[in-house]
C-alpha positions in Angstrom: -13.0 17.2 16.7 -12.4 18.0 20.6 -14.8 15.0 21.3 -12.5 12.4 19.2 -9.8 10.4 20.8 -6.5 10.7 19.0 -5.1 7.5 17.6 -2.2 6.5 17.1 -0.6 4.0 14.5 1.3 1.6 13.7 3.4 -0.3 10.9 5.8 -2.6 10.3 5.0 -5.0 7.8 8.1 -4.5 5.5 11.3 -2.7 6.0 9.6 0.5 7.3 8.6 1.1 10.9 6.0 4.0 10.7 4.2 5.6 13.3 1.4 8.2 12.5 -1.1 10.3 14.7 -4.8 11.0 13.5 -7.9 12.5 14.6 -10.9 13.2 13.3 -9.5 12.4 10.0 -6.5 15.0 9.8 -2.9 13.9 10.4 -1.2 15.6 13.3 1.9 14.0 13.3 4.1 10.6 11.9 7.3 9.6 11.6 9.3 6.9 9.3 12.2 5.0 9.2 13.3 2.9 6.7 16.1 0.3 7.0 15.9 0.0 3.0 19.5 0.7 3.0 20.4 -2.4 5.4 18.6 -4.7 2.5 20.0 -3.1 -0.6 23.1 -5.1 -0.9 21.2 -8.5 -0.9 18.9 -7.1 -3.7 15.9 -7.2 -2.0 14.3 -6.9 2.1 15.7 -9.9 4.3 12.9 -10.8 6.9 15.4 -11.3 10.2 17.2 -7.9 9.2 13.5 -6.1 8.4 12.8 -7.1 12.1 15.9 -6.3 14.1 15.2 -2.9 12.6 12.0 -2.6 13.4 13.0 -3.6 17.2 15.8 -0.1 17.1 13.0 2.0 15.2 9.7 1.6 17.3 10.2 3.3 20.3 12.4 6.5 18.2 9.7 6.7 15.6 6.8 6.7 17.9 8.1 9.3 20.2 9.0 11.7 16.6 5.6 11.3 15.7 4.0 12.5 19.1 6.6 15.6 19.1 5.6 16.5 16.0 2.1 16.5 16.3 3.0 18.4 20.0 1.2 15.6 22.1 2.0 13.3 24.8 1.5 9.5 25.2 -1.4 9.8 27.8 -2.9 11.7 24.9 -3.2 8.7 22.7 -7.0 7.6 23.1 -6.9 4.2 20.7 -3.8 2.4 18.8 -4.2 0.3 15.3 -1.7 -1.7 14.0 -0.9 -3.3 10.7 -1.3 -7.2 11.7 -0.9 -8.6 8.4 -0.4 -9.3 5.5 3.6 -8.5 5.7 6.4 -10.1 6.7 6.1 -12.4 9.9 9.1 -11.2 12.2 7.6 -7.8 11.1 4.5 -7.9 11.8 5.3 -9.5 15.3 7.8 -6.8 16.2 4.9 -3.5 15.6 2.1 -5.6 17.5 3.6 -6.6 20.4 4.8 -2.9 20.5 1.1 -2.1 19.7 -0.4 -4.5 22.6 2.6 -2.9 25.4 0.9 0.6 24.2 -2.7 -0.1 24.4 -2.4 -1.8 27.3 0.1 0.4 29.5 -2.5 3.3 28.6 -5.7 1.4 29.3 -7.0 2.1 25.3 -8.4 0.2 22.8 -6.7 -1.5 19.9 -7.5 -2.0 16.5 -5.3 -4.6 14.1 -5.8 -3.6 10.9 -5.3 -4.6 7.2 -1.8 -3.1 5.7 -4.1 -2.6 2.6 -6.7 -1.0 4.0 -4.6 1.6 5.0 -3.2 2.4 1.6 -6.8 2.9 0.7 -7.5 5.3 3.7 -4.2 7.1 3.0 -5.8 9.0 0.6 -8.5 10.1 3.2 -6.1 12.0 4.9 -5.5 14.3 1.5 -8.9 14.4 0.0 -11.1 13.9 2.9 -13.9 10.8 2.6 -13.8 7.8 -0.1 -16.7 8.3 -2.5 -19.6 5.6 -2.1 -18.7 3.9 -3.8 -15.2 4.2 -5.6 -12.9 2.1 -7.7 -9.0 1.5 -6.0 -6.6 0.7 -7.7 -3.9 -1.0 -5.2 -0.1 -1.0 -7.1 2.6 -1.8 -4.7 5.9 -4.4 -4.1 3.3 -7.1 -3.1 0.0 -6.4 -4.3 -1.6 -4.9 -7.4 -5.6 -4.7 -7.0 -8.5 -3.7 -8.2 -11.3 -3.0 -6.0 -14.6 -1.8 -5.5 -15.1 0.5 -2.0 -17.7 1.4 -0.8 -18.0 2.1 2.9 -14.3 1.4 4.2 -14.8 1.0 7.6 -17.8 -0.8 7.5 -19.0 -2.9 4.2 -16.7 -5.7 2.8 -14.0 -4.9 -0.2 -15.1 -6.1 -2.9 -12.2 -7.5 -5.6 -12.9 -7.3 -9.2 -9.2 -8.5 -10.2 -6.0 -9.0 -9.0 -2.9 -10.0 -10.1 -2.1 -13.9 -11.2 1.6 -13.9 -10.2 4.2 -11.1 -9.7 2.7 -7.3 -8.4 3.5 -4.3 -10.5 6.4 -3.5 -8.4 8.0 -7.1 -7.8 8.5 -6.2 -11.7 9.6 -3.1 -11.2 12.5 -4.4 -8.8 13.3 -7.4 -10.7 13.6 -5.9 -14.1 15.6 -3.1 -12.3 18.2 -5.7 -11.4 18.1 -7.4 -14.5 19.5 -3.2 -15.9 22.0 -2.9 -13.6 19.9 -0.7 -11.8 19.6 -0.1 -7.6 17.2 -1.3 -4.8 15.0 -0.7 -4.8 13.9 -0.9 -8.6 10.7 1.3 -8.7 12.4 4.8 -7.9 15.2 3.6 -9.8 13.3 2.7 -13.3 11.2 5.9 -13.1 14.7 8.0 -13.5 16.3 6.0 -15.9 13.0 6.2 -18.0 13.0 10.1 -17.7 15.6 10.2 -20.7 14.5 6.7 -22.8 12.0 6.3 -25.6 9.0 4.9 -24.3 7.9 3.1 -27.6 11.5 1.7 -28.4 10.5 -1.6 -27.1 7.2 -3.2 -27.7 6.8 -5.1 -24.5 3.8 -7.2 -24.3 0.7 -5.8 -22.6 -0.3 -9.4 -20.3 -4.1 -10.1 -20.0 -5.1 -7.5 -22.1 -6.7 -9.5 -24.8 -11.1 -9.6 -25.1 -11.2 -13.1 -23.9 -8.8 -12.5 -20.8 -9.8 -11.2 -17.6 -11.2 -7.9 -18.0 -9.6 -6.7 -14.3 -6.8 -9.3 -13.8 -3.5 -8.7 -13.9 -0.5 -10.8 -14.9 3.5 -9.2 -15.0 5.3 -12.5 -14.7 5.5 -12.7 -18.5 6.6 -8.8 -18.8 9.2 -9.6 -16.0 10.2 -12.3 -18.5 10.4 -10.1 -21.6 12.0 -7.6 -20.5 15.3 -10.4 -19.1 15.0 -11.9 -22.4 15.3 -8.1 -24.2 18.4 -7.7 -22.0 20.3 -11.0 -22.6 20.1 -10.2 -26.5 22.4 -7.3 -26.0 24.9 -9.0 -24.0 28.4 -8.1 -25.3 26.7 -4.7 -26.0 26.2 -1.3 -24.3 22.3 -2.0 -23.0 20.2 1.0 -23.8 18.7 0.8 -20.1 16.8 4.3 -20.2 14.8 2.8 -23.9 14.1 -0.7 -21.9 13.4 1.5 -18.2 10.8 4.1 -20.5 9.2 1.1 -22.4 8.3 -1.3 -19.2 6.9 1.7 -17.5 5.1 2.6 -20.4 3.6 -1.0 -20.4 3.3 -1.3 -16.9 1.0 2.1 -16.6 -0.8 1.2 -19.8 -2.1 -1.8 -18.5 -2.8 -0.5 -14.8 -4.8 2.3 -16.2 -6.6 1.2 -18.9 -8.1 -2.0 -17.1 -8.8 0.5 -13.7 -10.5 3.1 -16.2 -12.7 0.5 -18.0 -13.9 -0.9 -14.2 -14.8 2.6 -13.1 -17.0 2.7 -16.3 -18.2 -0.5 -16.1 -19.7 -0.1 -12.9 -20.8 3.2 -12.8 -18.4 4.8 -10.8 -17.1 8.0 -10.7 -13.6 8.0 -9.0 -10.8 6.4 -9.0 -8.6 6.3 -6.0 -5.0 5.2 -7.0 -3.0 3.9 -4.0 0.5 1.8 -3.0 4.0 2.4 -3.3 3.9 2.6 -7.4 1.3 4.9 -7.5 4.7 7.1 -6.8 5.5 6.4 -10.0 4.9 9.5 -12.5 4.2 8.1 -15.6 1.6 5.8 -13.9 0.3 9.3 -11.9 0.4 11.0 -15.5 -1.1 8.3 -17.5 -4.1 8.0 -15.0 -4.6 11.6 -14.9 -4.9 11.8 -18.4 -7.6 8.7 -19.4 -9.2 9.6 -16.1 -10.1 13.2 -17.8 -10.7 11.8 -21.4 -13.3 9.4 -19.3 -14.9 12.0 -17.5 -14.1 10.5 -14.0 -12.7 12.2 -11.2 -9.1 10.5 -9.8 -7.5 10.7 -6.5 -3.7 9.8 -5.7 -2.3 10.5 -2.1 0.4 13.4 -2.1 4.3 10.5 -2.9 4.9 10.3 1.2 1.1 8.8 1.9 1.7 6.3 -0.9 5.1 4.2 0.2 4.5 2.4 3.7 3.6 4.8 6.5 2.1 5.0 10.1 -0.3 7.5 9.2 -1.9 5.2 6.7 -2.7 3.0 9.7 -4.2 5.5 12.2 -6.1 7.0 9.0 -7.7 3.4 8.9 -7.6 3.2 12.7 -9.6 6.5 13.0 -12.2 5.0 10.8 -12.8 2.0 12.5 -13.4 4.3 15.9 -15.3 7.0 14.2 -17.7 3.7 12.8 -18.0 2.2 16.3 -15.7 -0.8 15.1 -15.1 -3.7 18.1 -11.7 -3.3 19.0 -9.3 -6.4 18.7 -9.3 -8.6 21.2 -6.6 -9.6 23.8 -5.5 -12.8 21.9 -5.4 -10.7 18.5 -2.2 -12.3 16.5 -0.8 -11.6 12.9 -1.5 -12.5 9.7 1.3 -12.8 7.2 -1.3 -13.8 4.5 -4.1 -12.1 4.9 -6.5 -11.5 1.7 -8.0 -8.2 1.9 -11.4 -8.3 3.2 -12.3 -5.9 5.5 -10.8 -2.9 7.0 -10.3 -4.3 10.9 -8.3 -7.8 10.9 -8.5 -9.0 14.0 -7.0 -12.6 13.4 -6.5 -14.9 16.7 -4.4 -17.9 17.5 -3.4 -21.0 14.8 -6.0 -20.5 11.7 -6.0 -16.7 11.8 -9.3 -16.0 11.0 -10.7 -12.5 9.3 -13.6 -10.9 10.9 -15.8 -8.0 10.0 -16.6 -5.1 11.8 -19.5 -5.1 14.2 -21.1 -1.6 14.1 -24.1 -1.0 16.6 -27.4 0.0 15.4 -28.1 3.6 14.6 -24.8 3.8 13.2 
């Protein structure tokens, strides 16, 4: 690895500033900090609050994840940055931190896709991504289902995503609907330790033969489980029973439709990533019909799967190791951005997607 430049991270997309230091594809250092706390009275992240933060955090957290991996800044040989999708403010804040960086060291940068990093997040644990593999993406925002093949270089290919709300928006909305904290992932998974799993029969959306085999739709689960609530107002709600049965129904779904697309297509592994693949029965589930179908499955050790700087150099590292163009000098954000490829280098009003150029021989 002596001959491979060390890069450094960076993301802010949400409420987390991260900063992370890889090379080579081993992590040598990050650092988060989260201003979840700030947002947890309002029920939710507030955009101008998320980027206030990130302004305090960026130059702390940077500097924490250089000391810990026991380098300096001239040692930094290429940054990447998370330049969309996410939260505008956000996103603004960690590139323009990114851009002062690159440039005051004379280094390339890379703006990268906030999903593609969840993917190579598990790269840093289990080493290289199968050609190809299944992901299954399950956060706050997103819940995907993709087929990978070469992450730095070859376009993602979706086979499903969700209709309306992600896995965890339901997670957080239900949550609040129980009585439960921000944010509502963590908070349903330890309520659900002590409830019956199967005291609620919550509807399993899409999951009929005629539906979309790999789609996903949580709206009407979100729904069910308010409506299962309001019928025991006056009453004491049994919030562990309802907690246990929407993660039941929740992991059900995500699994078995991620299972039967590994099969489907002749894959082998499937690589579980985003902030609810934290969630243990949705790590336990998958373990288990990954084993009874014979496939092998890979899940990032709980601190690689919530929002992280490491997760960006990971994907960052890639892109150098692949002989990706770097971004150019105009490169802006984009708040929006569908999942394409890896490198998202979007410039000016339009913020266009581009894929990696890779010279020949490579």
């Amino acid at each position: 690895m002596g001959g491979m430049p060390v890069v450094l991270g960076i993301e802010s997309s949400c409420d987390e500033t991260g900063a992370g230091v890889v090379r080579g594809g081993r992590l040598l250092g990050q650092a988060v900090a989260s201003s979840m706390d700030e947002h947890a009275r309002f029920g939710g992240v507030v955009p101008e609050v998320a980027a206030r933060a990130h302004v305090h955090a960026f130059q702390p957290v940077v500097r924490r994840a250089l000391d810990e991996a026991g380098l300096r800044m001239a040692d930094v040989g290429a940054v990447a940055v998370t330049t969309g999708p996410g939260l505008s403010g956000a996103l603004q804040v960690g590139l323009a931190g990114a851009k002062g960086l690159a440039y005051a060291l004379g280094v390339p940068l890379y703006g990268v896709h906030h999903l593609a990093g969840h993917v190579a997040a598990d790269t840093l644990e289990h080493g290289a991504l199968p050609d190809p593999c299944v992901v299954l993406i399950v956060s706050g925002g997103h819940t995907s289902l993709l087929l990978v093949r070469d992450l730095a270089r070859d376009r993602i290919v979706h086979l499903g995503d969700t209709l309306d709300d992600a896995a965890g928006e339901c997670f957080d909305k239900v949550a609040r609907v129980f009585g439960l904290p921000y944010p509502g992932g963590p908070a349903i998974d330890r309520a659900a330790r002590v409830g019956d799993p199967r005291a609620v029969l919550f509807p399993r959306p899409l999951s009929g033969p005629r539906d979309d085999p790999y789609g996903f739709s949580f709206s009407g689960l979100k729904t069910a489980a308010a409506r299962w609530a309001e019928r025991h107002r006056g009453q004491v709600l049994p919030v562990a029973d309802g907690a246990a049965s929407l993660q039941e129904a929740i992991a059900d779904v995500l699994t078995r439709k991620a299972v039967a697309a590994c099969t489907a297509h002749g894959v082998g592994t499937l690589v579980v990533v985003g902030g609810v693949a934290a969630n243990s029965r949705v790590r336990a589930l998958a373990e288990e019909r990954c084993a009874a179908a014979g496939l092998t499955l890979r899940v990032p050790p709980l601190g690689l799967c919530t929002d992280n700087g490491a997760m960006i150099a990971a994907i960052g590292d890639l892109l150098v190791r692949a002989g990706a163009e770097p971004a150019p000098l105009d490169v802006s954000i984009d708040p929006s951005a569908p999942l394409e490829y890896a490198a998202l280098h979007p410039v000016g009003r339009g913020a266009g997607r581009v894929p990696v150029t890779v010279p020949e021989g490579l």
